[in-house]
C-alpha positions in Angstrom: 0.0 0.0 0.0 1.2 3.6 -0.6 1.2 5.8 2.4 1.5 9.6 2.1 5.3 10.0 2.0 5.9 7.6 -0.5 3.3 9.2 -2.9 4.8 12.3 -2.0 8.5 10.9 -2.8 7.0 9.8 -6.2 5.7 13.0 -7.3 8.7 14.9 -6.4 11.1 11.9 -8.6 8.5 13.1 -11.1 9.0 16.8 -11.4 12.7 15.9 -11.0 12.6 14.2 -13.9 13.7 11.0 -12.1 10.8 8.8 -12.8 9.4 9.4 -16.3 5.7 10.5 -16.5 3.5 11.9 -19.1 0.6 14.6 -17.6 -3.0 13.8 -18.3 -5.0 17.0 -16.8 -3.8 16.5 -13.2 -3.0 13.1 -12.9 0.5 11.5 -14.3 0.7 8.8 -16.4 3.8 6.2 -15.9 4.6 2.7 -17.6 4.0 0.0 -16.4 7.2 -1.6 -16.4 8.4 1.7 -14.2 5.9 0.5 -11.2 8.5 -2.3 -9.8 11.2 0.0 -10.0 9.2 2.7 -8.5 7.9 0.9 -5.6 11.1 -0.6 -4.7 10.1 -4.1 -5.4 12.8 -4.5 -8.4 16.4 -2.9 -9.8 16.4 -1.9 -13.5 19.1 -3.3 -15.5 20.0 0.5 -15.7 20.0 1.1 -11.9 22.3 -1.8 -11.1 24.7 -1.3 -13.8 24.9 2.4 -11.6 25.5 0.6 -8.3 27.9 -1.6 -10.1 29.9 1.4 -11.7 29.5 3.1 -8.1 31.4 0.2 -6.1 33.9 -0.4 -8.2 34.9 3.3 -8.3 34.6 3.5 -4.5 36.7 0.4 -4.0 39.0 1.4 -6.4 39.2 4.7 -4.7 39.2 3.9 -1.2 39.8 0.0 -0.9 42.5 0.2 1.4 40.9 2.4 3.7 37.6 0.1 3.4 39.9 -3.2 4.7 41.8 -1.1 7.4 38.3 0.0 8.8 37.0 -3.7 8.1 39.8 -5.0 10.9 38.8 -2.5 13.5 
């Protein structure tokens, strides 16, 4: 079920651009293939190629300070 803040949260992705939408008078229109992703309940391909850029950078970045911390 979506409470307030998440409905919120959606609306703001929308005017952000994040989440794509097509207005229809007042309402918003999004894919269907988007409600998954929106919800939480699934990754795009798109989304976890990010992540997967993301930690490699970090590790590359910061991996010896990540296993120093790791043995404290």
């Amino acid at each position: 079920m979506l409470t307030i803040d998440k409905l919120v949260a959606i609306f703001k992705k929308i005017k952000s651009g994040q989440i794509k939408a097509h207005k229809a008078g007042r309402n918003y229109l999004i894919a269907r293939g988007e409600i998954e992703t929106i919800l939480g309940d699934n990754l795009s391909d798109h989304k976890k190629d990010e992540i997967d850029i993301a930690v490699t950078r970090v590790l590359k970045e910061y991996g010896q300070t990540i296993k120093l911390l790791g043995k404290e």
